[in-house]
Residue frames relative to the residue before (quaternion, step in Angstrom):
aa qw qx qy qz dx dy dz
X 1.0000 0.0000 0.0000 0.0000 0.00 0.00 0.00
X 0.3926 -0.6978 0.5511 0.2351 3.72 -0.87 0.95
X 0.2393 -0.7464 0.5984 0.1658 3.60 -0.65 0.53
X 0.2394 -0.8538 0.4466 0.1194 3.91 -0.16 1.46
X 0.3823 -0.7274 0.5224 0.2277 3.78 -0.53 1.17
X 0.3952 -0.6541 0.6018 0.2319 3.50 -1.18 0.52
X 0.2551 -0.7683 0.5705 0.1384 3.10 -1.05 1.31
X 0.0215 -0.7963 0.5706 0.1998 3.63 -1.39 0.25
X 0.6049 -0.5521 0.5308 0.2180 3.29 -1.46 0.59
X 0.0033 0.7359 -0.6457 0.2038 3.84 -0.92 1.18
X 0.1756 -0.6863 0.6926 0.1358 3.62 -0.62 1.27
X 0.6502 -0.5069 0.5208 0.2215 2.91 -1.90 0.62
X 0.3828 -0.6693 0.5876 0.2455 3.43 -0.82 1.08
X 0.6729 -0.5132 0.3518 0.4001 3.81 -1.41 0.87
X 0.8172 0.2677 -0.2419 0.4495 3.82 -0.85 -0.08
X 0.3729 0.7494 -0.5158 0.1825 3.70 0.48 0.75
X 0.2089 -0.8237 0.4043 0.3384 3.35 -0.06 0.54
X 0.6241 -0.4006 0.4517 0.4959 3.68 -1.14 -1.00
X 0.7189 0.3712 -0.3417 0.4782 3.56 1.02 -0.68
X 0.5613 0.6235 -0.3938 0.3755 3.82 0.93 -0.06
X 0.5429 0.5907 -0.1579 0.5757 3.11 1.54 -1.20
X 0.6317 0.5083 -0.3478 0.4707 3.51 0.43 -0.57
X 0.6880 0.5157 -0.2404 0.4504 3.41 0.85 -1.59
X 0.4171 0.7808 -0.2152 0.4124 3.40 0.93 -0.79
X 0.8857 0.3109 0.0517 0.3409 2.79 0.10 -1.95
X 0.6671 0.2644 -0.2819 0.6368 3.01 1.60 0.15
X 0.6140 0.5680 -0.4423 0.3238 3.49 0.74 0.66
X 0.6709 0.1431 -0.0114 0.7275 3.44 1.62 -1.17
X 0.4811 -0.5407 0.5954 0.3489 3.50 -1.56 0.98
X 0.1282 0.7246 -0.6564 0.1663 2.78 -1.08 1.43
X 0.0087 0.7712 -0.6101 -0.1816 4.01 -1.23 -0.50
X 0.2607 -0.7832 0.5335 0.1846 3.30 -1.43 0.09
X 0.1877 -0.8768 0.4411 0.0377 3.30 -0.84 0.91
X 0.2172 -0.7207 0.5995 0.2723 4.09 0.27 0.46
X 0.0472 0.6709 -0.7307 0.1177 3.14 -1.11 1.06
X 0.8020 -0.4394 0.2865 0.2858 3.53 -1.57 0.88
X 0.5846 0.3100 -0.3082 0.6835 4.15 1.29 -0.78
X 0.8765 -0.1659 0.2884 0.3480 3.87 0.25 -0.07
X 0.3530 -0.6078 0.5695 0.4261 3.99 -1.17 -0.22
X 0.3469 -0.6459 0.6786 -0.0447 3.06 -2.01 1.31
X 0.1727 -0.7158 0.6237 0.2623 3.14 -1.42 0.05
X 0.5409 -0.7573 0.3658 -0.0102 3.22 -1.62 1.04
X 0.6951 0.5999 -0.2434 0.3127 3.64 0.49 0.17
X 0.7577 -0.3307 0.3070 0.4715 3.53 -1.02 0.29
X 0.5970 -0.6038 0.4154 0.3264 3.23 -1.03 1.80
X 0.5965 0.3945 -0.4701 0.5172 4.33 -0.35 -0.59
X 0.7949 0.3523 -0.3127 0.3824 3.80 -0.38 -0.83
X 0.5875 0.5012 -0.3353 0.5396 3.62 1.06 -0.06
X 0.6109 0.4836 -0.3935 0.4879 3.73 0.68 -0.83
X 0.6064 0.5777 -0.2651 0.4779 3.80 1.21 -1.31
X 0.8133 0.2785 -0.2123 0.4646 3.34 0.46 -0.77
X 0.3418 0.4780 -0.5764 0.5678 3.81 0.97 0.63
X 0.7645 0.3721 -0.3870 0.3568 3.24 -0.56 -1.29
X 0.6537 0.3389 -0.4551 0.5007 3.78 0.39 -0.99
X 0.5860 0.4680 -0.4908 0.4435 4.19 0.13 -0.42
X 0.9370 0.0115 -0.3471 0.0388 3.28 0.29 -0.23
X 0.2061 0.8516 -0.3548 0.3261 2.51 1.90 0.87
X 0.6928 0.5621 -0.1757 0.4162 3.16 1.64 -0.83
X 0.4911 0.5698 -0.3789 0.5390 3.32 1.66 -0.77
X 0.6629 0.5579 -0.4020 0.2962 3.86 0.85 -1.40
X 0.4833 0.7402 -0.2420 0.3999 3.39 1.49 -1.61
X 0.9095 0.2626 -0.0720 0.3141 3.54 0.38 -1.60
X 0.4604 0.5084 -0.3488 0.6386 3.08 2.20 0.09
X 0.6023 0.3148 -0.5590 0.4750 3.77 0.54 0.19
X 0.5285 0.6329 -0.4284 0.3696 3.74 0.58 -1.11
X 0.6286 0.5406 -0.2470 0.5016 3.83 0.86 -1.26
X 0.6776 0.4269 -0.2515 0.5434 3.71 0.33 -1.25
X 0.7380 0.3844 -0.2678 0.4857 3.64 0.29 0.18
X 0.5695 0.5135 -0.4423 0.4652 3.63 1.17 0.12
């Protein structure tokens, strides 16, 4: 018997890019879905927490990268 994982829904925090997302997506099982308030990500509560933190570590990354231009 397969044992089915609950999936959860996670909007995208403001300043995400396309190339962060990408990275993401090949780091933690994740998916995205466009829905009517916006696109989310999809997947099994641990791999979401994992992929906030890398989202926003990266936003932090590219707002220092900015402050220095």
């Amino acid at each position: 018997m397969v044992e089915e994982k609950e999936e959860f829904e996670m909007g995208l925090p403001n300043g995400v890019g396309e190339q962060m997302l990408a990275h993401a997506f090949e780091k933690f099982d994740i998916k995205l879905e466009q829905t009517e308030f916006g696109p989310k990500i999809i997947g099994e509560y641990d791999e979401l927490v994992k992929a906030k933190e890398f989202l926003e570590n990266a936003i932090r990354e590219r707002l220092k990268e900015l402050e220095r231009d």
